[in-house]
N, C-alpha and C positions, 0 to 999 in steps of 0.2 A: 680548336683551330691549329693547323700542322704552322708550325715556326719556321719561317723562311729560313732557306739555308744561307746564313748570311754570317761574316764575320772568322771566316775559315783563314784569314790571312795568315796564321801561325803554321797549318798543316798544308797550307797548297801556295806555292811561291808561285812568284811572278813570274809570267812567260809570256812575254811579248809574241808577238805574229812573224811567223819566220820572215827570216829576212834574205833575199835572195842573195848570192856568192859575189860578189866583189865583182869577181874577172865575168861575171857571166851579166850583173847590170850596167858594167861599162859600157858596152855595146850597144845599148838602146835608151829610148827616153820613157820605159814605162814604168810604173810604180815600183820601188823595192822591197815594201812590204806585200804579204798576201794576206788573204783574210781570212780571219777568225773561220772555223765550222761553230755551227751551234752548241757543242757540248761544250766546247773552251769558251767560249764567251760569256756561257754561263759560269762557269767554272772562273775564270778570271773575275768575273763579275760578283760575285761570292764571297773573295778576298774584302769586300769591301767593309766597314768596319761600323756604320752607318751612325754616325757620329752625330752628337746633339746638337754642335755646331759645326758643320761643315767648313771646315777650312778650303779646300775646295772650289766649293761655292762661291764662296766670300771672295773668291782670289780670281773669280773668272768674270772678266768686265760684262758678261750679259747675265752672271749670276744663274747658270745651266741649274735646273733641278738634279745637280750629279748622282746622290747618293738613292734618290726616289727610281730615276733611269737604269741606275746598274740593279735597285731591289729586283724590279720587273723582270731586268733580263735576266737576274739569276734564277726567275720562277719562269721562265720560259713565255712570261706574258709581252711577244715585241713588239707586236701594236700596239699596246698601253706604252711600253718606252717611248717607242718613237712618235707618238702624241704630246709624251711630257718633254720630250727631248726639243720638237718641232715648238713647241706654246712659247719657248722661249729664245732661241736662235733661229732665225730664217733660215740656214742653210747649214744644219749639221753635219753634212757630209762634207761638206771643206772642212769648214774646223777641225774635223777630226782630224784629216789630212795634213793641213798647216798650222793649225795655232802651235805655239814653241809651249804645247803641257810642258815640259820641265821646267818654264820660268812659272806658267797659270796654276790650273789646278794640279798638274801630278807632282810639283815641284812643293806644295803645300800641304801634301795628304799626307795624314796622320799616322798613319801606318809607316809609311816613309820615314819618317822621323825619328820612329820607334824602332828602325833599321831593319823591318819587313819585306822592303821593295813599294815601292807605291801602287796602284789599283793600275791597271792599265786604261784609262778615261779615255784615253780618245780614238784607240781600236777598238772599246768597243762602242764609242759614238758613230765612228766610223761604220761600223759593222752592220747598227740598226737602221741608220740610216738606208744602207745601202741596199739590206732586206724591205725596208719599207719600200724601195722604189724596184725590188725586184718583185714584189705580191700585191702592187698597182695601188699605195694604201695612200703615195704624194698623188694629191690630184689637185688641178688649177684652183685658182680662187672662184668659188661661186657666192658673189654675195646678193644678200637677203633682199635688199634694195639696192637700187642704181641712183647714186646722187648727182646733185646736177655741178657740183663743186670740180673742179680742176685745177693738177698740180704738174708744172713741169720741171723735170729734175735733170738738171745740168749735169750730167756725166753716170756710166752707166757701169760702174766699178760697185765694190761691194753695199758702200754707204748706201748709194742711190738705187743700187737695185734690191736693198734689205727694206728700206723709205718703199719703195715702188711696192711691194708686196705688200705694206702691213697698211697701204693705202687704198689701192687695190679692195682686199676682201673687206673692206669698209663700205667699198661703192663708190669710191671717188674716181672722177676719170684719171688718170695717168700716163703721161708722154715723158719720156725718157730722150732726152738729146744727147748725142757722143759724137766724136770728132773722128774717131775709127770705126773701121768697118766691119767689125766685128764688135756686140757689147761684152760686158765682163770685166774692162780693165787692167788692172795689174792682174788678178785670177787668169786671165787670155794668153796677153801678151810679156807679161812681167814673170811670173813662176814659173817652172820647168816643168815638162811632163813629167820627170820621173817626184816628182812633188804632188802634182794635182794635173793628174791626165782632163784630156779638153774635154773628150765626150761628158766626164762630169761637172762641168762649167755648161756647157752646150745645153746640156738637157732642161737644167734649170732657166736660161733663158728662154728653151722654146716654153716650159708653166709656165714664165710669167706671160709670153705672148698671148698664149691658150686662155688664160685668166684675164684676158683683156688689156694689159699693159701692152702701150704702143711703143715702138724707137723707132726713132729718128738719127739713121747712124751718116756716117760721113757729113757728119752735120756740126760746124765750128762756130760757139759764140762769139760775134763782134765779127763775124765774117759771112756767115751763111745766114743767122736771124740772129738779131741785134738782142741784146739785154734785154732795152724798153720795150721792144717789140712782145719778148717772154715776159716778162710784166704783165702787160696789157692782154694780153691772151690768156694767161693764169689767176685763178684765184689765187695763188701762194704759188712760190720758184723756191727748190730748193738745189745750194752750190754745192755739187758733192765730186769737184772736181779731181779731188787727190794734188799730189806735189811729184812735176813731175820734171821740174829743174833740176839737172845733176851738180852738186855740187862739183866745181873743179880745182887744179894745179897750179900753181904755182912753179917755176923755174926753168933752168936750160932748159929748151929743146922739147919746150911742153904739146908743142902744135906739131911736130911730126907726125907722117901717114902713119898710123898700126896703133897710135894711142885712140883709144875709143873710149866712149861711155858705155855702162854697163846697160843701162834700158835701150841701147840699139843694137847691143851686141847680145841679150837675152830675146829682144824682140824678134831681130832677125832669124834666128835659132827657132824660137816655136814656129812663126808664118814658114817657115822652110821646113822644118821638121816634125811640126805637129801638126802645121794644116795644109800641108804640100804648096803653100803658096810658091810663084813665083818672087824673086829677090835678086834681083842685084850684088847688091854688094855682098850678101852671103857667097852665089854664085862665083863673083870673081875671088874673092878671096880674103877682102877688105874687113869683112864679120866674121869670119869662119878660122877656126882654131887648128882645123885640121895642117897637121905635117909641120906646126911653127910649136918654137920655145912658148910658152903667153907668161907672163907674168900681170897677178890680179891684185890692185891696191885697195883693201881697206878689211873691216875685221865683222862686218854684220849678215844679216842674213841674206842682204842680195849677193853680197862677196860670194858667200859658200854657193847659190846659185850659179855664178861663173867659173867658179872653178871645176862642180862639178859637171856645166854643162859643155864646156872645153875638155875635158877628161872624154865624155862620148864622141864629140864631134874628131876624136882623134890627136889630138895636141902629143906630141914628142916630149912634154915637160910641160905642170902647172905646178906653180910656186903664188903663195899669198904672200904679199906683205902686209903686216900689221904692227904698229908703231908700242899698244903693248903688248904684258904677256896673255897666253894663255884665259886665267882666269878672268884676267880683266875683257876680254872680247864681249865684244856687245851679239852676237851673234849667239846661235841656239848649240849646246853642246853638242845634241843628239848630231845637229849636219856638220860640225866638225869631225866630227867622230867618222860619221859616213864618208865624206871629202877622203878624210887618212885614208881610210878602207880603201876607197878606188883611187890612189896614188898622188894626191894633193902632197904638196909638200908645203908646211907652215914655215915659215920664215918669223919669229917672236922679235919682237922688239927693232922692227926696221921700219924704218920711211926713205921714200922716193927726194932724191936732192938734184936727179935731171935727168937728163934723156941724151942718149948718141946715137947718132946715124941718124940717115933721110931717105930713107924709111926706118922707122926707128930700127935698133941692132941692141940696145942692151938700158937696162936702168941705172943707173948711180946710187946706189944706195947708201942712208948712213946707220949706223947702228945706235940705239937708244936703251937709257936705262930708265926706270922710273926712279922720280925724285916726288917732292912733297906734293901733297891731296890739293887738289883744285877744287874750285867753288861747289861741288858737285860729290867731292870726296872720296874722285878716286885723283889714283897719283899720277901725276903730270907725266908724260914722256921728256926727256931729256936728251940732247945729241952727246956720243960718245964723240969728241975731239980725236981727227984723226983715223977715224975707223972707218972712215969711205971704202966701198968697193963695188964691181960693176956687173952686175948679174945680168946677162944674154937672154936676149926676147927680139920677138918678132911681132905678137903682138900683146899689148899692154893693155888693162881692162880697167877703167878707171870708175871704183864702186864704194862711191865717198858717202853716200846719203842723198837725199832730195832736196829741195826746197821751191815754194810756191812761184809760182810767174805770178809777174805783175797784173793782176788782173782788171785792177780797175783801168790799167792803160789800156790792154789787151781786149778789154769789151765799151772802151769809151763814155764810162762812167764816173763820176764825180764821188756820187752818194757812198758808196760802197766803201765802210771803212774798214783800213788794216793795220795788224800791229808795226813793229819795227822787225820784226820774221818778215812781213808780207804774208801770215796769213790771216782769214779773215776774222775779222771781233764778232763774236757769236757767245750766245749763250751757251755754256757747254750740256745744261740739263734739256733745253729747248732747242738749238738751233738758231736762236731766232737774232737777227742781225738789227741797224739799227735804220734799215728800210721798211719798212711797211710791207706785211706781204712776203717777205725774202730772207729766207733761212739758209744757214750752212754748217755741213756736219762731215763727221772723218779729218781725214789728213789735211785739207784747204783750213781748217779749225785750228787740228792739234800739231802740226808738225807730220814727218813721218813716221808714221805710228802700225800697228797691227791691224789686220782685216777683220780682228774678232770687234776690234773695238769703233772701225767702221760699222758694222752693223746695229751696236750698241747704239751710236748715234743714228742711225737713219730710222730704228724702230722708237728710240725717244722722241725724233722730229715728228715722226710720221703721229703719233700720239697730240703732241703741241698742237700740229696742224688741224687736225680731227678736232679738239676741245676748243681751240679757235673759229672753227665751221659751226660748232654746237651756241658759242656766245654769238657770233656774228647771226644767226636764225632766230635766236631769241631774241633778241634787239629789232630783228626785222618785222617782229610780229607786233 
């Protein structure tokens, strides 16, 4: 038997997927990488070092068959990949796209460590995926039997439509409720095309349509159908609402025109630019970055979203402020790096202390060092006394993090307990809340968290639920 060609990471370096010119992606919102051709992929894939224990693996919250996935592509078998690739991620062609590898698995790979360069995992998850759906190999869900069980899931973002799928090819009926008019969620309206173009969010909604999965879109719990209502109509409801409170400010002159939040000022950007929707306040100028100073406050991964989706919309100057340095950013290297590339300018160690002008005109900045480790263990920011000074904006993009709405006021429920977050008490292996019947999973659980690890939970609920259907029939008999 011929020895796969495997483990070559000494004689064939890393070569990521070109990446297009700075000056030539600032200009639109399409992806900036290109894709692998088949010889590199295998070739990249080969690098791999196929390790007894997969670190990896271990480090990727849906626990991806990594090192099985990249054997296959380097033996040219990408059907088999994208089978082993599919058995355990619903949607490997985002992840490829979005997960932040440098923190997951490429940030853990072995080779890496051994000062190699690490395997490139999610070009070429990316890759397989993408040939899967170019040689017709994704198809709907066709299941075996059709159950008479039904589940309806409260929100139509990755948790719930990862839930929706693996319920789905079960045979369970599935309705999907969302409050926008479009499903998807943060994948839609939250990420930037030049991250995760729509047609590859789109397509995946119309399989699950095609597979039988319903939505119910422009459709708001506690306003359009009540809670108890979704109760009583479901066998099991699962909350896979996401957090989509923005955190806010503090200080002078915090309610001035031009300060915005970042989920309206990214939302309005794709409906306008990635689905030609009409918009208002893009239109007038109220969302729209074009021909103003912006200055963007905070240091994570929706930050780098604004800043660079302000850099295409035309902005004259984007500046991030972040409170610490560099290292300490909770944010993904790789989109820092990119941001630099198309003319971001990092501003380390500052925070907002007010706002001037009506309509705003400039921030107040103060300058910060870090002092001693907070409960968490990284080091406190601290104010430099005296180092105020006022950096000129027009508009201000305020992308501090999320947190949950009140949901038991918000859907006029009692039962539904939450922590002191506000988000909901659920079991984090199950789902499962302390209603009867009513599960919740993703960000409404964890905080704000990754889309990989939404999915995590919505393919572990959708499991709970299934062996819940299986004791509730044998007790019936």
């Amino acid at each position: 038997m011929t020895k796969p060609p495997m483990l070559r990471f000494v004689t064939v370096d890393r070569d990521m997927p070109e990446k297009r010119a700075a000056d030539a992606r600032r200009e639109d919102f399409d992806e900036i990488y290109a894709q692998y051709a088949e010889v590199k992929a295998a070739e990249q894939s080969s690098r791999c070092s196929q390790c007894g224990v997969p670190y990896c693996q271990s480090h990727c919250p849906l626990h991806n068959n990594i090192p099985d996935w990249l054997r296959l592509t380097a033996t040219g078998r990408l059907k088999e990949a994208y089978d082993v690739s599919q058995a355990t991620n619903t949607f490997p062609e985002i992840c490829g796209r979005i997960c932040p590898q440098d923190r997951l698995c490429e940030g853990n790979c072995v080779i890496e460590q051994s000062g190699h360069g690490t395997v490139t995992i999610g070009s070429v998850e990316k890759y397989i995926t993408d040939t899967a759906w170019d040689n017709g190999w994704v198809v709907p869900a066709k299941p075996a039997v059709e159950r008479a069980e039904s589940v309806g899931i409260i929100g139509a973002g990755p948790g719930g439509l990862a839930a929706a799928d693996h319920l789905r090819r079960a045979g369970v009926q599935v309705t999907v409720y969302d409050r926008y008019d479009r499903a998807g969620g943060l994948l839609t309206y939250g990420i930037p095309g030049f991250k995760l173009e729509k047609p590859v969010v789109m397509r995946r909604i119309e399989q699950l349509e095609q597979g039988g999965v319903e939505f119910r879109l422009n459709c708001a719990v506690g306003q359009d159908i009540s809670f108890e209502e979704m109760r009583a109509t479901h066998d099991a409801v699962i909350i896979a609402t996401g957090v989509y409170k923005s955190r806010d400010l503090a200080g002078l002159g915090v309610g001035a025109k031009g300060i915005v939040k970042a989920i309206d000022y990214l939302t309005a950007s794709n409906r306008a630019l990635n689905f030609g929707d009409s918009v208002p306040e893009f239109e007038s100028g109220a969302l729209n970055a074009s021909g103003k100073r912006v200055v963007v406050i905070g240091g994570g991964d929706t930050a780098m979203d604004c800043v660079r989706t302000a850099i295409r919309q035309g902005a004259t100057s984007v500046k991030c402020l972040y409170r610490r340095d560099r290292a300490n950013m909770p944010g993904s290297q790789r989109e820092t790096q990119n941001a630099e590339e198309e003319g971001v300018q990092f501003e380390w160690l500052t925070a907002p202390k007010g706002f001037v002008g009506e309509p705003v005109e400039g921030v107040i900045v103060q300058k910060m060092r870090l002092g001693t480790p907070d409960s968490t263990g990284r080091q406190s920011p601290e104010v430099i006394d005296g180092s105020d000074y006022t950096e000129p904006a027009e508009l201000v993009i305020k992308a501090l993090g999320f947190e949950p709405e009140d949901l038991p006021k918000l859907w006029d429920t009692d039962g539904l307990e939450v922590t002191r977050w506000g988000t909901v008490k659920a079991s984090f292996t199950t789902g499962k809340t302390v209603l009867d019947g009513v599960y919740a999973i993703g960000d409404i659980v964890r905080g704000a968290s990754l889309v990989v690890w939404a999915i995590r939970d919505g393919r572990d609920c959708a499991d709970a639920i299934l062996a819940q259907f299986s004791v509730s029939a044998i007790a019936a008999e």
